[in-house]
MIGUZA-296367 format. One record per residue (C-alpha): residue in one letter; x, y, z. Coordinates in pm, whole numbers, padded with zeros to 5 digits, always signed. Example, Ala and Ser with C-alpha at 12.3 -4.5 7.8 and 13.67 -1.06 7.14 Angstrom:
REM MIGUZA-296367
A+01230-00450+00780S+01367-00106+00714
END
This chain:
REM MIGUZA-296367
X+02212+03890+02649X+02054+03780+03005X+01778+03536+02970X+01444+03761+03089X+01241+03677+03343X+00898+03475+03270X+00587+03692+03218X+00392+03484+03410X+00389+03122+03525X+00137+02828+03444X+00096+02474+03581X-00047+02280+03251X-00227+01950+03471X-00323+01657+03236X-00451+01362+03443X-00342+01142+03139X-00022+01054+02908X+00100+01350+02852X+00265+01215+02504X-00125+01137+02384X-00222+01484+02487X-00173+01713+02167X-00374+01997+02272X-00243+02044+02626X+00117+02019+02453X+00001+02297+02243X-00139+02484+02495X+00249+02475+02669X+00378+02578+02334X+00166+02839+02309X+00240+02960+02638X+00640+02962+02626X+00592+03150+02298X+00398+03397+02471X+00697+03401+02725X+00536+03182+03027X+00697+02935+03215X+00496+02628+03210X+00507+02325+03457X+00415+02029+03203X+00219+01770+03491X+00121+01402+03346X+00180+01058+03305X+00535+00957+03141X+00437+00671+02959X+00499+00792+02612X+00766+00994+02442X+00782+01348+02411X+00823+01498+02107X+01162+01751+02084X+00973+02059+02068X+00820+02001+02397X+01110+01803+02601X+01371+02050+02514X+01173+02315+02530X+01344+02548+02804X+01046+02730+02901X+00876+02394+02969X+00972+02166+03271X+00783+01836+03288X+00692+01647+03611X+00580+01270+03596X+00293+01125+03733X+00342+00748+03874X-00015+00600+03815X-00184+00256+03877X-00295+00026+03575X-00693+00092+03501X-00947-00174+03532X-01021-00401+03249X-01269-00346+03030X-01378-00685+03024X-01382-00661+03471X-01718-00689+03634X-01849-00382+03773X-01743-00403+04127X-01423-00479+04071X-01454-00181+03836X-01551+00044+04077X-01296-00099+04354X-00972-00050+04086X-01125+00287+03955X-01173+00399+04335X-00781+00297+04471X-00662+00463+04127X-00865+00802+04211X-00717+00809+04572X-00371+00733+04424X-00376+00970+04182X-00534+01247+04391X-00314+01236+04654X-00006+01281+04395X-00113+01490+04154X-00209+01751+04469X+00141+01676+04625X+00264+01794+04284X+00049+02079+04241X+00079+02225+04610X+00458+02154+04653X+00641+01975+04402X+00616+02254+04129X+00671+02653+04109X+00349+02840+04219X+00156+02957+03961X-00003+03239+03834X-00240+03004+03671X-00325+02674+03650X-00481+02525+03358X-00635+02170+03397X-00752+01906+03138X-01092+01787+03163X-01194+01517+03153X-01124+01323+03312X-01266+01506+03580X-01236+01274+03880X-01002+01313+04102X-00853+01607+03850X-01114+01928+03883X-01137+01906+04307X-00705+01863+04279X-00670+02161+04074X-00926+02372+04281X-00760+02314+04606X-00478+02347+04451X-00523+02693+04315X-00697+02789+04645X-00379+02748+04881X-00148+02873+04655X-00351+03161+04485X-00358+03060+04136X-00661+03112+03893X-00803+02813+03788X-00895+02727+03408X-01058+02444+03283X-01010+02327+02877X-01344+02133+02841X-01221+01806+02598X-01567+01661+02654X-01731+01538+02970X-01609+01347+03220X-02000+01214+03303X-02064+01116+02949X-01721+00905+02922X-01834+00741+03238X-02233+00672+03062X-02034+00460+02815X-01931+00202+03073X-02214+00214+03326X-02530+00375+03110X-02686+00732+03118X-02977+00611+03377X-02671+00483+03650X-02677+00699+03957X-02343+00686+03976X-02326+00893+03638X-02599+01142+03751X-02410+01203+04056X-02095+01275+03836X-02248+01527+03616X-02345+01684+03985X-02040+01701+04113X-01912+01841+03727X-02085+02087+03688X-02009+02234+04113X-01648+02183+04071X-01677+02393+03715X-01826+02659+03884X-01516+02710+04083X-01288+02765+03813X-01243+03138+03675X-01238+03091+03330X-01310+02768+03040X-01215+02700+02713X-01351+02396+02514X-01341+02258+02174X-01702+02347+01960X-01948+02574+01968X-02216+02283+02096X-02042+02247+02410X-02020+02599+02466X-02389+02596+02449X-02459+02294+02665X-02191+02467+02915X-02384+02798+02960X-02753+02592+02971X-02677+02296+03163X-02393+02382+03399X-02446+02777+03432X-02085+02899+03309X-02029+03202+03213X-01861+03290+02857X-01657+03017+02805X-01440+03057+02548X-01470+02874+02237X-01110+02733+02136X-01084+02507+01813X-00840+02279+01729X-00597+02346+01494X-00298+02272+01308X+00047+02350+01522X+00180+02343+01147X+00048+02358+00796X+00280+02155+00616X+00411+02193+00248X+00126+01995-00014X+00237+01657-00087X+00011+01632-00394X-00207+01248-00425X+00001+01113-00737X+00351+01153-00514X+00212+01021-00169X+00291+00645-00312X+00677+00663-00318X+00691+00852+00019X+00478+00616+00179X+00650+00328+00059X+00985+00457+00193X+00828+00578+00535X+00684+00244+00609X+00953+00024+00494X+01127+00174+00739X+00852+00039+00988X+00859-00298+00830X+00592-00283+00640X+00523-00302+00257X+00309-00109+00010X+00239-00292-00293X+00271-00100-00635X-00059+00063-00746X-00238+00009-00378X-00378+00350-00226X-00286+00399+00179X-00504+00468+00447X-00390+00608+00778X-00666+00583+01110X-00535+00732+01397X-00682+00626+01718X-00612+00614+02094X-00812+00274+02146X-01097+00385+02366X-01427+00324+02409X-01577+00671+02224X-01401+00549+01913X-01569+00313+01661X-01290+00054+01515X-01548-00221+01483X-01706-00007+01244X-01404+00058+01071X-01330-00340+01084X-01695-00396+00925X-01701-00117+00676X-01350-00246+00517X-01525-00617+00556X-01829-00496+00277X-01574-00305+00055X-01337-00600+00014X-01623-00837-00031X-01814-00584-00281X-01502-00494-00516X-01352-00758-00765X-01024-00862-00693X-00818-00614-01010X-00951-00303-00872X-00694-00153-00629X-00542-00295-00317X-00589-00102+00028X-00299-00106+00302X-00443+00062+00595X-00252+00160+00938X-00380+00218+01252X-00203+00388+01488X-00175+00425+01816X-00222+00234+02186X-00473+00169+02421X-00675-00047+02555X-00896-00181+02283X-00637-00277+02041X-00526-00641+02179X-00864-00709+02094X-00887-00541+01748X-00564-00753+01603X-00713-01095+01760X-01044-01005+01520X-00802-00924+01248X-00579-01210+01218X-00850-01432+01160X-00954-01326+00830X-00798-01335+00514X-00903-01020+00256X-00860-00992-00100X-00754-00648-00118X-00762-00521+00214X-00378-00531+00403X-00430-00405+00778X-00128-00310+00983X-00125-00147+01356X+00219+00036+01493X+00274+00276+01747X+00457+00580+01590X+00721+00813+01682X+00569+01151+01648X+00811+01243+01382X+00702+00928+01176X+00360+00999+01288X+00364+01307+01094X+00549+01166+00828X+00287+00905+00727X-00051+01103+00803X+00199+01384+00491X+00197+01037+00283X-00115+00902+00314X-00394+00908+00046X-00676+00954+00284X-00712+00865+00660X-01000+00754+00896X-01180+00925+01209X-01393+00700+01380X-01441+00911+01722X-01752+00872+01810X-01786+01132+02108X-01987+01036+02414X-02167+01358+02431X-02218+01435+02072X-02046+01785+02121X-01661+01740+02139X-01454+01752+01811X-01187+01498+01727X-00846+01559+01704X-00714+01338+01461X-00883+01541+01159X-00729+01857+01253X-00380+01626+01222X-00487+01507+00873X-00590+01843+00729X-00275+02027+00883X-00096+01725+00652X-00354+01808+00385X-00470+01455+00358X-00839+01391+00263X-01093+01256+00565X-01309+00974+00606X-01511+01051+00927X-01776+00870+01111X-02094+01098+01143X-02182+01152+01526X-02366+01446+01526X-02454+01826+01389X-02117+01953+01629X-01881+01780+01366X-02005+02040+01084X-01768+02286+01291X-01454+02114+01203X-01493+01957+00848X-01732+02039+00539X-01886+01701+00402X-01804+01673+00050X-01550+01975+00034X-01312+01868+00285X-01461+01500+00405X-01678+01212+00328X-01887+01094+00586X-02050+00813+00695X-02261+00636+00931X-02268+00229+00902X-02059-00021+00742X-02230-00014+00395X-02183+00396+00373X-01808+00377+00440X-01760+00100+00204X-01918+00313-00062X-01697+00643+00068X-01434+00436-00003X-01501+00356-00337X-01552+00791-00377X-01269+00887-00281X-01070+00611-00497X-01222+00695-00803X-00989+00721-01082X-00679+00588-00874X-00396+00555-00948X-00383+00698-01295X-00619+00958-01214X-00729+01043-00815X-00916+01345-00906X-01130+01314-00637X-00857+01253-00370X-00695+01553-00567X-01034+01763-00516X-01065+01717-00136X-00701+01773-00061X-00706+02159-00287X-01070+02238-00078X-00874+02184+00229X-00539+02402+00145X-00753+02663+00032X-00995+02656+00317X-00785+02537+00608X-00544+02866+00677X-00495+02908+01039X-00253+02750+01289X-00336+02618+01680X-00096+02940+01744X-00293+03173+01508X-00602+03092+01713X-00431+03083+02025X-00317+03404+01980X-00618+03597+01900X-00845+03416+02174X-00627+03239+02475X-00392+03515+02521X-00606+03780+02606X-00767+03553+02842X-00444+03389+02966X-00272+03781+03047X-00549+03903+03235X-00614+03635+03486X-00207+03642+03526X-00225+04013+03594X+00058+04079+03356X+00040+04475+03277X+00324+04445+03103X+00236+04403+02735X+00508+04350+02549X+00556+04085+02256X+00678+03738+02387X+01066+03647+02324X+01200+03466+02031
END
């Protein structure tokens, strides 16, 4: 039977690594399913998983990019890197968007960051007359506020030229309610569309007393060992600034110091790569815990998924630089129905996770040292609270990113397409 022709066509623009983008990789999923062709734009720097690289509905075209400025750099030669990066990366990702891709019906854009990638994607969609949607992560202002301050012109100016350029577009979605709010009152959009993360799959219950032996055999396979009766700990993280590992460090600092040295041993993995983590180890190595075992690695995705299924409880410490953007590591540990540990940023995070049904929270070193200490109770004869958290979150945490997707994107996605043609997306 003849392969049918594409309902409609979508350029999917991530200024970023596209491997270390899980909701614009869903968002392409999504759309092939609904029986789009999508132009997958990025960086190349880490693997794909299968379901997106042999996807035939999905083509993927690299990004070459320039190495960012160091955090430790002063801040002109800050703003000198960050400035040659912007015109290098404007000038390609527009040569890619205007000529080196299909035209689109639509093209959907990543934000942030938001410099050069919301003025790209506008002229962009102007000369080639596409509609323009922008999936609001957070704000590219308030990532910049972290390095320079909130009172730094060069931020207000930002949020300026933000909230013009988000004006242009023809339709949003972001990530929590609270932005949606803060989007209507302090940029002027109109309805943007309120998208949650979610699962891409709910995977089979791995109950607490058998995550032990799977985890031992997943990570001997990554060289590591898990000692008999220790619980594991998984904390993804992508090494930035809006994401609080010296807390983390601290936190497991008071809980080894606090515990005797029978109760039970803690082997916790941090994923991930970025630019903080050179910096993490150095702190690491120097100390020598009782019952603390601390291992970083850079997964596969199909060993990433693996461990957060084995895992006894993992660790969010996103901080958010507006106090309104949801992380989404915890929508990676509930799809695996592993408990949560999460740092407590604001009211926003109440939209994702229920504290005490499906999470422990906490909010300095001393708090997550105690949290600990909750959610090991009674292990490992006995993990009932472990056992507790995990059933609150299979009974409460039912829908998939394509169940959502579904219900809210498509209708949204179809229109601005102009697709009349209604009928259900091929298998």
């Amino acid at each position: 039977m003849p392969n049918r022709p594409p309902l409609y066509r979508v350029t999917v623009f991530v200024l970023g690594d596209l491997g270390r983008s899980p909701r614009m990789l869903n968002h392409a999923l999504a759309l092939a399913a609904d029986g789009a062709a999508v132009s997958l734009i990025g960086y190349n720097e880490s693997a794909l998983e299968n379901a997106v690289a042999k996807n035939p509905s999905i083509r993927v075209f690299g990004i070459s990019t320039i190495r960012r400025a160091s955090d430790n750099a002063s801040r002109s030669a800050f703003f000198l890197r960050t400035a040659l990066r912007t015109a290098w990366l404007g000038m390609h990702s527009l040569w890619l968007l205007l000529a080196g891709t299909p035209r689109p019906n639509i093209i959907l854009v990543q934000n942030p960051p938001s410099f050069p990638t919301l003025f790209v994607a506008w002229i962009a969609a102007r000369l080639r007359g596409s509609r323009l949607i922008v999936d609001w992560h957070n704000f590219g202002y308030s990532m910049l506020a972290m390095r320079l301050g909130d009172d730094h012109s060069v931020v207000r100016r930002a949020k300026v030229w933000e909230r013009r350029l988000s004006r242009k577009a023809h339709a949003h979605f972001c990530v929590s309610s609270a932005m949606q709010e803060r989007l209507i009152a302090e940029f002027g959009l109109k309805s943007p569309v309120v998208l949650l993360d979610k699962p891409r799959e709910l995977f089979p219950v791995v109950p607490i007393s058998a995550r032990a032996d799977r985890a031992r055999e997943l990570l001997r396979d990554q060289g590591i060992d898990l000692p008999s009766g220790a619980a594991f700990a998984v904390s993804p993280t992508s090494w930035t600034a809006d994401e609080d590992m010296p807390l983390l460090f601290d936190g497991l600092q008071v809980w080894d110091s606090q515990n005797s040295p029978g109760g039970p041993k803690l082997l916790v993995l941090i994923t991930g790569r970025g630019p903080l983590r050179a910096v993490f180890e150095s702190r690491s190595q120097a100390l020598r815990w009782r019952r603390i075992i601390l291992r970083t690695a850079f997964l596969d995705p199909a060993v990433y998924r693996g461990l957060l299924c084995a895992a006894h409880f993992g660790f969010c410490l996103h901080r958010s630089s507006s106090g309104v953007d949801l992380p989404m590591k915890i929508i990676d540990l509930f799809g695996a129905r592993t408990p949560v540990c999460a740092f407590d940023y604001g009211n926003s995070l109440s939209e994702q996770i229920a504290p005490g049904v499906t999470a422990v929270t906490f909010r300095d070193p001393g708090q997550l040292a105690h949290e600990i200490d909750q959610l090991l109770q009674g292990f490992p004869e006995n993990p009932w609270f472990l056992d507790r958290i995990q059933s609150n979150i299979t009974k409460l945490c039912t829908e998939t990113w394509q169940d959502a997707w579904s219900r809210q994107a498509t209708p949204v996605m179809r229109e601005l397409a102009g697709v009349s043609d209604m009928r259900a997306p091929p298998v």
